[in-house]
Structures are given as structure tokens and as C-alpha cells.
C-alpha positions in Angstrom: 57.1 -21.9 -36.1 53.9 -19.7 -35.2 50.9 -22.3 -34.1 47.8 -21.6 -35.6 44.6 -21.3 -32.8 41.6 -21.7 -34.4 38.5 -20.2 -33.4 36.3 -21.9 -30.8 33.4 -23.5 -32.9 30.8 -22.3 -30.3 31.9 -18.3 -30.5 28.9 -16.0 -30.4 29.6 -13.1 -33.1 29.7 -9.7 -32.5 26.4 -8.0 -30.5 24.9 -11.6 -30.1 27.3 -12.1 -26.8 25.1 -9.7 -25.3 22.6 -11.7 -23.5 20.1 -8.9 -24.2 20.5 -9.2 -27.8 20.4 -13.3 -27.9 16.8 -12.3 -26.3 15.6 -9.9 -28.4 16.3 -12.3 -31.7 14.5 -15.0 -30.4 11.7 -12.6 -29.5 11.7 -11.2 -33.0 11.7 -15.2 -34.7 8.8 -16.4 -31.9 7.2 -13.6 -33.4 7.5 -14.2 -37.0 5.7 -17.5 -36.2 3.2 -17.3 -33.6 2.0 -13.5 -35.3 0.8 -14.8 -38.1 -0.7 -18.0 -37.0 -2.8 -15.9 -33.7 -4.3 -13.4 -36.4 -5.6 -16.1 -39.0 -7.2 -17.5 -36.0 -8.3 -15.0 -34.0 -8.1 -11.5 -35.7 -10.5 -9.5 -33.6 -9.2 -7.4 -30.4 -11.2 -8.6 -27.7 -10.7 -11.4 -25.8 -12.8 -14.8 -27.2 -15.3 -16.3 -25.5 -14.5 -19.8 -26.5 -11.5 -19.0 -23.1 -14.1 -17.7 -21.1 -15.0 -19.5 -18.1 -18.3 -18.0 -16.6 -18.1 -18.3 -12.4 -21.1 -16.3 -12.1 -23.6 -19.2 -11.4 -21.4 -20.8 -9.4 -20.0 -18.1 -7.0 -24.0 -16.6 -7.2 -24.8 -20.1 -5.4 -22.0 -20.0 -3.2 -22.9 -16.7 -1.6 -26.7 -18.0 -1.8 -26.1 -20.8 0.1 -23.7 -18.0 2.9 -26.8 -16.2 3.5 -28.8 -18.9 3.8 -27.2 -20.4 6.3 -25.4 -17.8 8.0 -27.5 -18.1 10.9 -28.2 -21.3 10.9 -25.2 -23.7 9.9 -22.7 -25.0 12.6 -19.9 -23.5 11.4 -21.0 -20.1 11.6 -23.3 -21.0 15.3 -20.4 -22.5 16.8 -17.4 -21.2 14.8 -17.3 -17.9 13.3 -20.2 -16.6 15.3 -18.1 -17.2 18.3 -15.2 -14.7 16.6 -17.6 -12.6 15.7 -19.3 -12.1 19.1 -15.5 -11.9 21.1 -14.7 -9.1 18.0 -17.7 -7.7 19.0 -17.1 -7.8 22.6 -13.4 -6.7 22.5 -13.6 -3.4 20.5 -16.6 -2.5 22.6 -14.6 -3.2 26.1 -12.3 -0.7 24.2 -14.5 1.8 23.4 -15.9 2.0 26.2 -12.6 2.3 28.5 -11.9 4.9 26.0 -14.5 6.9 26.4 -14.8 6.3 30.9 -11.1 7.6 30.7 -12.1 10.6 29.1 -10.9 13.2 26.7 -8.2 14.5 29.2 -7.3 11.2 30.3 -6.7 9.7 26.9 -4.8 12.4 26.3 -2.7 12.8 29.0 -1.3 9.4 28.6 -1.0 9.2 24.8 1.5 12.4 26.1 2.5 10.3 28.5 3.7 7.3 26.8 5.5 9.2 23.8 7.2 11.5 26.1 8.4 8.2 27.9 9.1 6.8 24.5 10.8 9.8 22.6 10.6 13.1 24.8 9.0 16.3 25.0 8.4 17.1 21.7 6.6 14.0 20.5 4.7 14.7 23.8 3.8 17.8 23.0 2.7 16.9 19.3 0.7 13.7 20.7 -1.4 16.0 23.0 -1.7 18.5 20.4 -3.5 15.9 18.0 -5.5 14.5 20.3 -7.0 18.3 21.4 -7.1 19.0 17.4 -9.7 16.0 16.9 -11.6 16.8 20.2 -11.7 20.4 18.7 -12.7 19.7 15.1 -15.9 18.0 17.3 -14.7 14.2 16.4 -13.7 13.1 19.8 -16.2 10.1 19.8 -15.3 8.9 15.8 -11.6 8.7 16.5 -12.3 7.2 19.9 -14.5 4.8 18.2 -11.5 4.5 15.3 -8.5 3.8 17.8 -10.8 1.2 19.4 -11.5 -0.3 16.7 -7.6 -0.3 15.6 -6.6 -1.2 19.0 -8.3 -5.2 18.2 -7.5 -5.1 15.0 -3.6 -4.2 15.6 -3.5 -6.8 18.5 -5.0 -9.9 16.2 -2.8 -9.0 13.4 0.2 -8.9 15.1 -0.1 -12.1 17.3 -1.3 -13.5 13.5 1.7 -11.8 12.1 4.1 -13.2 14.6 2.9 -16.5 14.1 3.3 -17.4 10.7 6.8 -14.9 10.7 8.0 -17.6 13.5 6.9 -20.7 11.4 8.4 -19.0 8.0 11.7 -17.7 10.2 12.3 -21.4 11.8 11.2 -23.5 8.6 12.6 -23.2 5.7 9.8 -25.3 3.4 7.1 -23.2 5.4 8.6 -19.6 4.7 8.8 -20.9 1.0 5.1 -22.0 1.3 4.0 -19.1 2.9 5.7 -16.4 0.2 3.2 -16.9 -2.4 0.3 -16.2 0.0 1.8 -13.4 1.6 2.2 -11.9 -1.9 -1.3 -12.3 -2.9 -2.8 -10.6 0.5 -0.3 -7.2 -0.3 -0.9 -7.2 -3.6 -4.5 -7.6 -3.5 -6.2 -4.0 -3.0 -7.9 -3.1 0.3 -11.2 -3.3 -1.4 -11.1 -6.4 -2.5 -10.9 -7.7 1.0 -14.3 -6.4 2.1 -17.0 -8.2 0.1 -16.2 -11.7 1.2 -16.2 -10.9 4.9 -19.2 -9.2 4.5 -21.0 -12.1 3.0 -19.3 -14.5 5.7 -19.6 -11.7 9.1 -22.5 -9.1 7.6 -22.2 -5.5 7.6 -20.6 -4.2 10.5 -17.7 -4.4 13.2 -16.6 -8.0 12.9 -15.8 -7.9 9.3 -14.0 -4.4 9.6 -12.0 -5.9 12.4 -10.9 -9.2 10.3 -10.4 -7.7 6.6 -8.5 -5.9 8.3 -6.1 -8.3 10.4 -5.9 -10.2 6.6 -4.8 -6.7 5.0 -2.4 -5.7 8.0 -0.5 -9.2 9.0 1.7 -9.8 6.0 4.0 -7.0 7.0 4.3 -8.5 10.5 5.1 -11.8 8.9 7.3 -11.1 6.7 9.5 -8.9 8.8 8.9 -11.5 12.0 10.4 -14.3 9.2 12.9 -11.8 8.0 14.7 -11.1 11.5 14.5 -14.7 12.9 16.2 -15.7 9.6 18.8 -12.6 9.6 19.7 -13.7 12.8 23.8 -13.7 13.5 25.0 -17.2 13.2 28.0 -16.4 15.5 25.6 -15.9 18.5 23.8 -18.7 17.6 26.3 -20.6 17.6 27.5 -19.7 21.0 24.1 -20.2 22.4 24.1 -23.8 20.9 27.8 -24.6 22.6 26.0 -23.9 26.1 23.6 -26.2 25.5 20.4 -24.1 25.0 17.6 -25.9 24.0 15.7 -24.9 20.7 13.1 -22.8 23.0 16.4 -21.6 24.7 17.7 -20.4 21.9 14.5 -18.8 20.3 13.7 -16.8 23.2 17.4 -15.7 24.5 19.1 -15.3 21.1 16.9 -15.0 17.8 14.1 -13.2 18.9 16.4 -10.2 20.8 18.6 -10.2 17.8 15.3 -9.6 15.5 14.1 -6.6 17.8 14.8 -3.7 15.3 12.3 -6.4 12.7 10.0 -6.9 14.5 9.2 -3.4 16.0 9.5 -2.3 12.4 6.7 -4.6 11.6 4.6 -3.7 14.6 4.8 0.1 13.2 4.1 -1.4 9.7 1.1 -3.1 10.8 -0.6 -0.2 12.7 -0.5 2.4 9.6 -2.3 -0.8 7.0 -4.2 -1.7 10.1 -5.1 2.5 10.0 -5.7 2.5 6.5 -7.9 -0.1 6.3 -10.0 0.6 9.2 -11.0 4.0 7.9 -11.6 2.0 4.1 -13.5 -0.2 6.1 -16.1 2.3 7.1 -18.2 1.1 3.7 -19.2 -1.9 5.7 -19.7 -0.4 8.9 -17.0 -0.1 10.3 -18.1 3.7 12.1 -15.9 6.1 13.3 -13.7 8.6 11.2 -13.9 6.4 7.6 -17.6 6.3 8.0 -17.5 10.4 8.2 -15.4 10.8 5.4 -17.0 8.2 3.5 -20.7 9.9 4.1 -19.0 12.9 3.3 -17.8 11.8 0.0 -21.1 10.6 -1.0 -22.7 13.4 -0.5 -19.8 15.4 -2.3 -19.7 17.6 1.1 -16.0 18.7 1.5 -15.5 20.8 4.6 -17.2 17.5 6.5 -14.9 15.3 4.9 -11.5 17.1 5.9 -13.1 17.8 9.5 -13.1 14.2 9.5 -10.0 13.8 7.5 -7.3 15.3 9.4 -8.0 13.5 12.9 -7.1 10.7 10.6 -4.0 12.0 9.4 -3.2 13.4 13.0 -3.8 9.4 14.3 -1.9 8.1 11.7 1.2 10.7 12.1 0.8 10.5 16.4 1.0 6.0 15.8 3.8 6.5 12.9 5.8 8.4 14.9 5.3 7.0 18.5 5.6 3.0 17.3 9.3 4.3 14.8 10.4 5.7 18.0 9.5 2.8 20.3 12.1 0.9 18.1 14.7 3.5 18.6 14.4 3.1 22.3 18.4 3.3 22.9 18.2 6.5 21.3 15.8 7.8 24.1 17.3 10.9 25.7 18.2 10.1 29.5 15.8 13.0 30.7 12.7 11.2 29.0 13.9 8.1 30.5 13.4 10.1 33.8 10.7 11.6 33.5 8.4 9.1 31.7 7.5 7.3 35.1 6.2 10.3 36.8 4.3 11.2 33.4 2.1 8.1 33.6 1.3 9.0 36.6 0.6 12.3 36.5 -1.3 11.2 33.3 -3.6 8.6 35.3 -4.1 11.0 38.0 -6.1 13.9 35.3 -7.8 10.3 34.0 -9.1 9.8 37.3 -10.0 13.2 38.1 -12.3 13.7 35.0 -14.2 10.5 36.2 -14.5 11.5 39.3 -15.9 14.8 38.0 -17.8 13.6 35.0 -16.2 15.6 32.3 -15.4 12.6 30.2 -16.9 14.2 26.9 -15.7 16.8 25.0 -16.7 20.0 25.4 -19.5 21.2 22.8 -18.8 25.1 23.4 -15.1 23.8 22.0 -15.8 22.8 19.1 -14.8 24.7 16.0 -16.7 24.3 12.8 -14.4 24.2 9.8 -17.3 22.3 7.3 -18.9 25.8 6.3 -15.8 27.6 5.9 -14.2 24.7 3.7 -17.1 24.8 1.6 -17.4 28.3 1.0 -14.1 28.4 -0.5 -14.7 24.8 -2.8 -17.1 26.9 -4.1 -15.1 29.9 -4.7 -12.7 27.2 -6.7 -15.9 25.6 -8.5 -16.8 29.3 -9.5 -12.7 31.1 -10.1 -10.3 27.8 -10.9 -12.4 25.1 -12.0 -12.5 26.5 -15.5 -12.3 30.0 -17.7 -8.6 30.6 -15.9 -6.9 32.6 -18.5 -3.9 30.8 -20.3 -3.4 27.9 -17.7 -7.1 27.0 -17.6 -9.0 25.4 -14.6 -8.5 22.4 -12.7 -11.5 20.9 -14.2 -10.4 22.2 -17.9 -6.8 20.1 -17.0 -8.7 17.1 -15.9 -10.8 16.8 -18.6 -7.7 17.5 -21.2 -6.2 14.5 -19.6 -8.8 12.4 -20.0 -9.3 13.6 -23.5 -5.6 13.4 -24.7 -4.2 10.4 -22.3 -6.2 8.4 -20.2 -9.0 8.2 -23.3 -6.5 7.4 -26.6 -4.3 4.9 -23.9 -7.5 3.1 -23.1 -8.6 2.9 -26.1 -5.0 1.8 -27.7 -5.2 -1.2 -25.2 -8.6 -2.5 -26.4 -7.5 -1.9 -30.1 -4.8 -4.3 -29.6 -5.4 -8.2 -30.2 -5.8 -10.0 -26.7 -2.8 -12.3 -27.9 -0.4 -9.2 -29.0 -1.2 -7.9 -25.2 -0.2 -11.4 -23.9 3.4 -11.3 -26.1 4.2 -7.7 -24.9 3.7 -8.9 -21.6 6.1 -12.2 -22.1 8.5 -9.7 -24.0 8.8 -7.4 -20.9 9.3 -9.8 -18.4 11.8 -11.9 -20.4 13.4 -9.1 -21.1 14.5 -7.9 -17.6 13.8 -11.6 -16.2 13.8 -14.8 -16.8 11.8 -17.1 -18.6 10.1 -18.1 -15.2 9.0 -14.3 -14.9 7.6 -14.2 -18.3 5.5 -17.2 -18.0 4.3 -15.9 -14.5 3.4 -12.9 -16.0 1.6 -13.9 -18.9 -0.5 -17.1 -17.0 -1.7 -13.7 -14.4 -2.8 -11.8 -17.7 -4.3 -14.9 -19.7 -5.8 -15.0 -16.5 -8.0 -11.8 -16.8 -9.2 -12.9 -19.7 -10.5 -16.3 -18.9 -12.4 -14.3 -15.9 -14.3 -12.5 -18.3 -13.0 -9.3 -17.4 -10.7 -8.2 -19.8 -11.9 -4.4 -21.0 -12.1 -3.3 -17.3 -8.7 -4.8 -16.6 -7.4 -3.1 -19.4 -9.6 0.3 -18.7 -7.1 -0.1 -15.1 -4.0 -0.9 -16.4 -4.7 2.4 -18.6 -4.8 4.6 -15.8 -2.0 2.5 -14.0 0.3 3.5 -16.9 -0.8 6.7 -17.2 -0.1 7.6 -12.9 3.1 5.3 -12.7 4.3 7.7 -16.0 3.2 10.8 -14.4 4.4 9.6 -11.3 8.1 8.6 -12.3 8.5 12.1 -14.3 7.5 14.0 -10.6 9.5 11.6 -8.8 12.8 10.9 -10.5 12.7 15.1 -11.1 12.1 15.5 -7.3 14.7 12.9 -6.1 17.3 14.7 -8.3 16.7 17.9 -6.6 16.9 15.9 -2.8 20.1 14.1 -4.0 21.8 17.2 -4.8 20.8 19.5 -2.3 20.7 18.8 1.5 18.7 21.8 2.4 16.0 20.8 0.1 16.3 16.9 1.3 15.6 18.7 4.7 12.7 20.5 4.0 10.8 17.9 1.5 11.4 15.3 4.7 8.9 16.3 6.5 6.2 16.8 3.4 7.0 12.9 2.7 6.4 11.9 6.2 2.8 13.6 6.2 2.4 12.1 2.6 3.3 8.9 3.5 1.4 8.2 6.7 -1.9 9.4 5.4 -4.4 6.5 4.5 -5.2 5.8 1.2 -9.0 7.0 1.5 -7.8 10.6 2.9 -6.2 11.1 -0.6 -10.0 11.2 -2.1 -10.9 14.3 -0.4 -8.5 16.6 -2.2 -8.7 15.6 -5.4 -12.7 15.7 -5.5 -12.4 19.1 -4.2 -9.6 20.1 -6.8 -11.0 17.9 -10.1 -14.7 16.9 -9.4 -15.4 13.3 -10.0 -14.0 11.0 -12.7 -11.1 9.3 -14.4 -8.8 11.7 -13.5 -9.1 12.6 -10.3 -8.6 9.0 -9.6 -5.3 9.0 -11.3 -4.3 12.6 -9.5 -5.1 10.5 -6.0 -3.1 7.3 -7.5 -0.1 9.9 -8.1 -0.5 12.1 -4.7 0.0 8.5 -3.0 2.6 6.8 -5.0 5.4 10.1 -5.2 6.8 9.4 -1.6 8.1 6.4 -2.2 9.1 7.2 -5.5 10.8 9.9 -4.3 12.4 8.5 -1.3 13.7 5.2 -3.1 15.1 7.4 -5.7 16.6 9.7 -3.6 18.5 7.3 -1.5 19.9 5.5 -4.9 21.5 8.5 -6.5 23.2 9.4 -3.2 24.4 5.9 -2.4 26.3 6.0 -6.0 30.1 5.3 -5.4 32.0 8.9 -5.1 35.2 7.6 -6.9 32.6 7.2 -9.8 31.2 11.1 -9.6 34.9 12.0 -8.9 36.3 10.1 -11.9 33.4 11.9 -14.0 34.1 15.5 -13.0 37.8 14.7 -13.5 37.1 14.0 -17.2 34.8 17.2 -17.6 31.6 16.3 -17.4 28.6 18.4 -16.6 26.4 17.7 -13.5 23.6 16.9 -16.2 26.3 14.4 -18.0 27.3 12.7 -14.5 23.5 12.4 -14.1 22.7 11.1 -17.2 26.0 9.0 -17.8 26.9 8.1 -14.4 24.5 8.4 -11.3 21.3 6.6 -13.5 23.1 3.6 -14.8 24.5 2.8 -11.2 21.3 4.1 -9.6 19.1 1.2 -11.8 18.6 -1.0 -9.0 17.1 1.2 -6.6 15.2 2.8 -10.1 13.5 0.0 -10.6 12.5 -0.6 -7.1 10.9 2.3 -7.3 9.3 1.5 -10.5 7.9 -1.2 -8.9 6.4 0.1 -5.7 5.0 2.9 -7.6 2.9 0.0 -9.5 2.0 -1.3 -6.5 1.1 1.8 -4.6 -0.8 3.2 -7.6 -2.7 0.1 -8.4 -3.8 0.3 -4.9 -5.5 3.9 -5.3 -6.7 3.2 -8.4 -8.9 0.8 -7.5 -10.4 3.0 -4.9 -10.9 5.5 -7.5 -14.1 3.4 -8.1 -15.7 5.5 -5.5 -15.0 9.0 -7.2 -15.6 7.8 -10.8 -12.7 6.2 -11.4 -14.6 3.3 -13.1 -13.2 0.2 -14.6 -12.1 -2.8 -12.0 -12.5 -0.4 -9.0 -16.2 0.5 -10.2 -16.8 -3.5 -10.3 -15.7 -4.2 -6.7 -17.5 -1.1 -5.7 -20.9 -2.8 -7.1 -20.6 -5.9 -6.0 -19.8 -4.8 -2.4 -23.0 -2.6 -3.2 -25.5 -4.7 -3.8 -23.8 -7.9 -2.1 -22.8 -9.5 -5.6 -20.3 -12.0 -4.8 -19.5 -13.1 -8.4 -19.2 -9.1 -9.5 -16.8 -8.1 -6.6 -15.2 -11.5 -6.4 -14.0 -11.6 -10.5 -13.1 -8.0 -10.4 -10.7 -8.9 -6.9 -9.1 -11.9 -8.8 -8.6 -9.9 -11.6 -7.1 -7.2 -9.9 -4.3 -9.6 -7.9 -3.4 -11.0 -11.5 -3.1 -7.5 -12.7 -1.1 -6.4 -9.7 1.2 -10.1 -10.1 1.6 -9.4 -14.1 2.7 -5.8 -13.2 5.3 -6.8 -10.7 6.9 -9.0 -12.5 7.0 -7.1 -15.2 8.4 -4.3 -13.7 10.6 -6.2 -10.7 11.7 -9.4 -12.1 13.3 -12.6 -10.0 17.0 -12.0 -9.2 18.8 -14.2 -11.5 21.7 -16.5 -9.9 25.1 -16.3 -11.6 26.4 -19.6 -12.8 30.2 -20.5 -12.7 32.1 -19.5 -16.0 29.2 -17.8 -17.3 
């Protein structure tokens, strides 16, 4: 006889099993409820000023009382005037060695140490930079530049290295430090500036150390991240002889976490790059103080002759620091020769002192300002506008404006400040956990209670609008690299230039392509963002499984099924990283955009770094690290743990 089973009393029915759709119902009833009780009490779109908490008195006193007693307190006499007087000290040391070594002695052994380092070639292109600057008549900016970079660099790794070794040996401490480390990378360059200004004053010292707090987290984390990837097998055998922990630290974890740690040396140089030319705006000198007075002004043949020695320093660092980490890949002739370069590169150092040609050459220098110029204004006069059928650059940034940036902007504010802070939950819940969600929302209720919720949503307008525009050009362009090595090959080198270029270099094309405004801002946003886009992309589609692609085309399907049906779906990990560091990456150049008229959050920091406001430029920072957290949670959400029988 047949025994009847009857159904288990706690079986889901149909689509509910899908986690997914278990979340979207309970979305759907939370919002039958709390709808219709948030608009009978608060019906209007902005955000009410009954949750408003007003800091400006309060931060207003607190830099009152900075200035004050800058000069005057204890702290700042026998504390920070003491780091500000050996940052003083150290990156004029620098300079000057710099500049007694001369231009052929600097570079004859930057050739020197790459050829000893990677070979001829990267010799030849290290020499080649160094000539190009001395040439475009900014030998003395960029010397003033790399000394400033060359402090900077050395206290953020030594900072770096030191809280990487707390969070790699301490478990509780790496958890502690996470949150923090967060906070300083997703927090925009600019933001940085205003409250060592107010602490240090305008000038060297504050460039130095906003820039040591922008450029250490990479160094930590990756110092952390290779002490705590270390091999437990060697560790073990190290502990079985009776190492001690120094032993053990010193002849086991940190040789195993070499390849980490020189990728977080190379990290730290390029932020330390980027935000020592950003810097300039305090006075920092150098090349960012050229392109920045250049900027101003609206002049663009002075701000590329001061823009591409920064490219050139950024490419010469990128590329000699990657290959100092590849050093078993040296070939055995640069291993051979490297010793007699140095000193043949000391020797042409010495002469030029000895015969006082230390300075560059003025009947050298090649004047590429007037000629740049001349043909910005042949684009002002032919492509700006009246282009037939395609229209001018100006004509497409003021359609963009006009039919996205403007209507998405104005969409945002139209929405009630709750509805904003249940799309945000609904996101992050969606692809996350409820953890995320509450994260994200607490970082946007947080904007509001600031006080600054139109500019925050004015930003998160033109994020959305450059992370679309961005993804479109991206995914497109990683499709191409997947399936074609030739093209991989030649875009490899674009994305190399792309990606080593500092964030403020960006500004000088756009402004000479789309004037000033929204827009451009956006364009510059976009220009900075597509690398990784690309790149993250790219290597996702190509590390889908081949039985999968194989199995596909056995079945019949087109390339544009496979792409569709097969290589996306597998590819969504590595699509959503790259979702996510375009947020990031964008956000970033946004905010800058505040110098070119991007307006919005990045127009608030920009004032209150200005006129010394710290309640303006201090808000608008918070603000912009809750936007950045609420975006990356949103868009990269906690890894959730499987549980057993789930």
C-alpha cells in the first residue's frame, strides 16, 4: 500500500523560493504602509528643517578659535609647528639637492636607476621625459613637484606601513582600522585641504600632509593584505625552528608580502602625484600651481605646457616603481649594466657642478602656450558651435545639460526626501543585506541632517549621469578588447596613459573642448572613470569558463547571444566591480568639477577653501563621504555568508 507524504507545512510556493522575490514583496507591503503615513506628514520634496542640525556656529567657532591660536597655543608652538618646520625643512633639503645636481644630473640617474630597474627602454623613456619638461621650460616646477612628492611619498609610506603591520598582525586592529581607511579613500581629494589649511596655513606643510592622509590608505591596506596572505606552511616551519615573533616577521611574513607591498609603494606615489598637483590651490607650487593659474585664467596652451610634465612624471614613477616589483623579471644585461650606469650617471651630475650648468637652458626652451591657443581659438571659432548636422562641442554640451543633467537634477529634487531614502534602502537590500541597506540609508539621512540636501542631490545627478555614460563607453569598449587581441593590444597602452594621469590634468581638455559648466565636469568625470571600467570589464568577459562559450556555440548561438546569454551573467561579478569603482572614480572628478563650473558639493568645498569657511567646506566634505558610502554600498554590497542547508 502506497504511503501518502504530505507536504512540508513550511513550503514556499512557486516564485516566492526565490530569495529575490521574498524581498521584493516585503519591499512592496513596507511600502504600502510607511508611503502613505511619510506623505500625510511630510508631503513636500525637500528635506524638513525640523532634522536639520545647523553646525555652522559651532564649526565657525572652532576654526575661530584655530586662527586665534595658531601661533600662539602649545600644541601648535611645540607640536605641530615642529612638523611643520621639519616638512618645511625636508622638501627644501630636497629641492635644493635637486636643483645642485642639475638638469643633466637628475636626469642621468632617473636613466640610471630605471635602466638598472627594467632596461634600456624604460631608460631611454625616463631620460626622454625628463628632457621633454626641461624643454617645455618647467624644469624648476617639476623639480619643485618631485621634491615635494619625494617627502610626501616617504611619510606616507612609513605611515602606510605602520598601520598595514598593526592591521596585518591584529586581527581586532585591522577590523578597527577598515572603517577609517574607507572614509580617507572615499573622501574626495578636495575635501582634505581646508582643514589642514586652517590647522598648517596656506602653503607647503599642508600640501605635504593632506597629502600623506590621501596617499597612505593604499599602503595600508595592501601592507595588511600581504602580512595577512602570508603562506601558513612557511609560517609554520619558521615557528618549528623556534623563530621568535620578530623572527618570524622579518624572515618570513614580510618577504612573503614583497609583491604587496611594492604594489602599494607604486600605489602610493601616483595618489601621492595626484594630490600634490591638486594641492597647488593651497600653495603647494610647482606644476599644479601652473596648471591651476592656468585654469583660472582660462589660458590653455599654459596649462598643457604645464600639464604634460605631469603626465610624463606620473607615467616615468608608474612605470619605474611596477617594474621595481617585477625585479626577477629584470633582463640579465640590465642587471649588468645598471652599476656602471649610476656611475656614469653621477659622474655627468658632478660635472655640471663643477661647471655650473645646473639650470636649464633658456635658448631650449620651446614655447607651445601660443601655438595651443591659437588653435583653442580656431575650435571656439569652427567646432564650438554652427557645425553642420553634428553641431559643436559647446552645442552637445549644452544639449546635455538641457536634456539630462537638467531634467535628472530636477527629477531628484521633485522627489519627497523620504521616497529618496526608500529607493536607497530598496537598492541596497536588494543586492545586499539588510546591514547594507541600513548603512546606506543612515549615509543619506545623513545629508540631510547636514543641511545639504539639494547640492548632494545636484552631485548625485551628475554622478548618475557619468557612471551611465560611463558603463555604455566602457562595457562597449571591453566587449571589443575581450574579443579581439589586436585591439586589447593597442587600447593597452591608451589605458596606461589614461590611467596614470592625475585627476586635475583631466580639467584641461575638457575646458578646452566644452567651455565651463555642468558638463564638462561630467565629460572629465567620464575621461577618468573609463580605464578602469574598461579594464575590470575586460578581464571578466575573458576569465568566463570556455566549456561555457563552447557549450553555447554548440547549441547555435550567435556571438551577440553568447554575449548576452552567457558571458554577462557569468561576468556579473567583475560587472559590478566595475560599477562600483566607476562610482568611486567619478564621484572623485565630480567634485573637482567645482573649479570648472561643475557647481553643487564641489562648488561648496571650493568656497569654503576660498574664503577659509570651515563650516562651508567642512559640511559639503561630510556630505560628500556619505554620498560616496551610500553609493558603494549601493552599488557593491557586503558579501553574504552561506549558511548550512540553506
Amino acid at each position: 500500500m502506497a504511503t501518502l507524504t504530505a507536504p512540508a507545512p513550511h513550503t514556499l510556493p512557486g516564485v516566492l523560493k526565490r530569495p529575490a522575490a521574498r524581498k521584493l514583496l516585503l519591499l512592496a507591503l513596507a511600502a504600502a504602509v510607511l508611503v502613505p503615513l511619510a506623505q500625510a506628514r511630510w508631503a513636500g520634496g525637500a528635506w524638513p528643517d525640523a532634522l536639520t542640525v545647523d553646525l555652522d556656529k559651532p564649526l565657525t567657532d572652532a576654526g575661530a578659535w584655530i586662527i586665534d591660536n595658531r601661533d600662539t597655543h602649545p600644541v601648535f608652538l611645540y607640536g605641530l609647528g615642529h612638523v611643520s618646520n621639519g616638512v618645511v625643512l625636508a622638501v627644501r633639503a630636497v629641492y635644493l639637492t635637486l636643483l645642485a645636481v642639475g638638469w643633466a644630473g637628475v636626469t642621468a640617474i632617473g636613466a640610471a636607476v630605471a635602466w638598472r630597474v627594467a632596461g634600456a627602454r624604460l631608460a631611454a623613456g625616463t631620460a626622454a621625459a625628463f628632457l621633454t619638461c626641461g624643454a617645455l621650460g618647467m624644469w624648476v616646477p617639476t623639480m619643485q613637484t618631485l621634491a615635494l612628492m619625494v617627502v610626501a611619498v616617504a611619510a606616507s609610506v612609513a605611515v602606510g606601513a605602520l598601520l598595514g603591520l598593526a592591521g596585518g598582525l591584529s586581527t581586532r586592529t585591522h577590523r578597527a582600522l577598515r572603517p577609517v581607511l574607507d572614509t580617507m579613500q572615499v573622501l574626495p581629494a578636495f575635501a582634505y585641504l581646508l582643514p589642514v589649511v586652517l590647522v598648517f596655513g596656506i602653503g607647503v606643510p599642508a600640501a605635504v600632509l593632506a597629502t600623506v592622509v590621501y596617499a597612505a590608505p593604499p599602503m595600508a591596506r595592501l601592507t595588511a593584505l600581504g602580512l595577512r596572505g602570508a603562506d601558513p606552511g612557511v609560517l609554520e616551519a619558521v615557528d618549528s625552528l623556534g623563530a621568535t615573533a620578530r623572527q618570524r616577521l622579518l624572515t618570513a611574513r614580510l618577504p612573503l608580502a614583497r609583491k604587496e607591498l611594492l604594489l602599494g609603494l607604486n600605489q602610493t606615489i601616483m595618489m601621492a602625484l595626484s594630490m600634490a598637483v591638486i594641492a597647488s590651490v593651497i600653495g603647494a607650487g610647482g606644476l599644479g600651481d601652473r596648471v591651476y593659474q592656468a585654469l583660472a585664467s582660462v589660458d590653455v596652451g599654459a596649462a598643457l605646457a604645464a600639464g604634460i610634465p605631469i603626465v610624463l612624471l606620473a607615467v616615468v614613477l608608474d612605470r619605474v616603481t611596477a617594474a621595481a616589483g617585477r625585479s626577477g623579471q629584470v633582463p640579465a644585461p640590465a642587471r649588468t649594466v645598471g652599476p656602471y650606469a649610476l656611475v656614469a650617471a653621477a659622474a655627468i651630475a658632478l660635472a655640471g657642478w663643477l661647471t655650473s650648468r645646473l639650470e636649464w637652458p633658456e635658448a631650449w626652451v620651446l614655447d607651445i602656450a601660443a601655438p595651443v591657443n591659437r588653435v583653442v581659438g580656431w575650435m571656439t571659432a569652427h567646432l564650438y558651435s554652427g557645425v553642420p548636422v553634428v553641431g559643436g562641442t559647446a552645442d552637445w554640451a549644452g544639449h546635455f545639460t538641457t536634456w539630462v543633467l537638467d531634467p535628472l537634477r530636477d527629477g531628484l529634487l521633485w522627489l519627497p526626501w523620504w521616497s529618496v531614502l526608500l529607493a536607497v534602502a530598496a537598492l541596497a537590500w536588494l543586492i545586499g543585506t539588510w546591514r547594507t541597506a541600513l548603512t546606506a540609508v543612515a549615509a543619506m539621512a545623513a545629508i540631510g541632517v547636514l543641511g545639504v540636501w539639494e547640492p548632494a542631490l545636484d552631485t548625485l545627478s551628475q554622478v548618475l549621469a557619468a557612471v551611465a555614460v560611463t558603463l555604455v563607453l566602457g562595457v562597449a569598449t571591453a566587449v571589443a578588447a575581450a574579443r579581439s587581441e589586436r585591439f586589447e593590444k593597442l587600447l593597452r597602452p591608451v589605458l596606461d596613459v589614461f590611467q596614470t594621469m592625475p585627476q586635475f590634468v583631466y580639467l584641461i581638455p575638457v575646458v578646452a573642448l566644452f567651455g565651463v559648466g555642468r558638463a564638462p565636469a561630467v565629460a572629465a568625470a567620464v575621461v577618468y572613470a573609463l580605464p578602469a571600467v574598461v579594464r575590470i570589464t575586460a578581464q571578466g568577459l575573458r576569465q568566463v569558463d570556455p566549456a561555457a562559450l563552447e557549450s553555447s556555440r554548440s547549441l547555435g548561438a550567435t556571438a551577440w547571444q553568447q554575449l548576452r546569454q552567457v558571458q554577462l551573467p557569468l561576468a556579473r561579478p567583475a560587472l559590478l566591480l566595475a560599477v562600483n569603482q566607476g562610482v568611486v572614480l567619478v564621484l572623485a572628478v565630480v567634485i573637482i568639477g567645482g573649479l570648472v563650473g561643475g557647481g553643487a558639493l564641489g562648488y561648496e568645498v571650493v568656497l569654503g577653501l576660498a574664503q577659509g569657511d570651515l563650516a562651508t567646506g567642512l559640511v559639503a566634505g561630510a556630505a560628500i563621504v556619505c554620498l560616496g558610502l551610500m553609493l558603494d554600498r549601493v552599488t557593491q554590497p557586503t558579501e553574504r555568508r552561506a549558511t548550512k542547508g540553506a
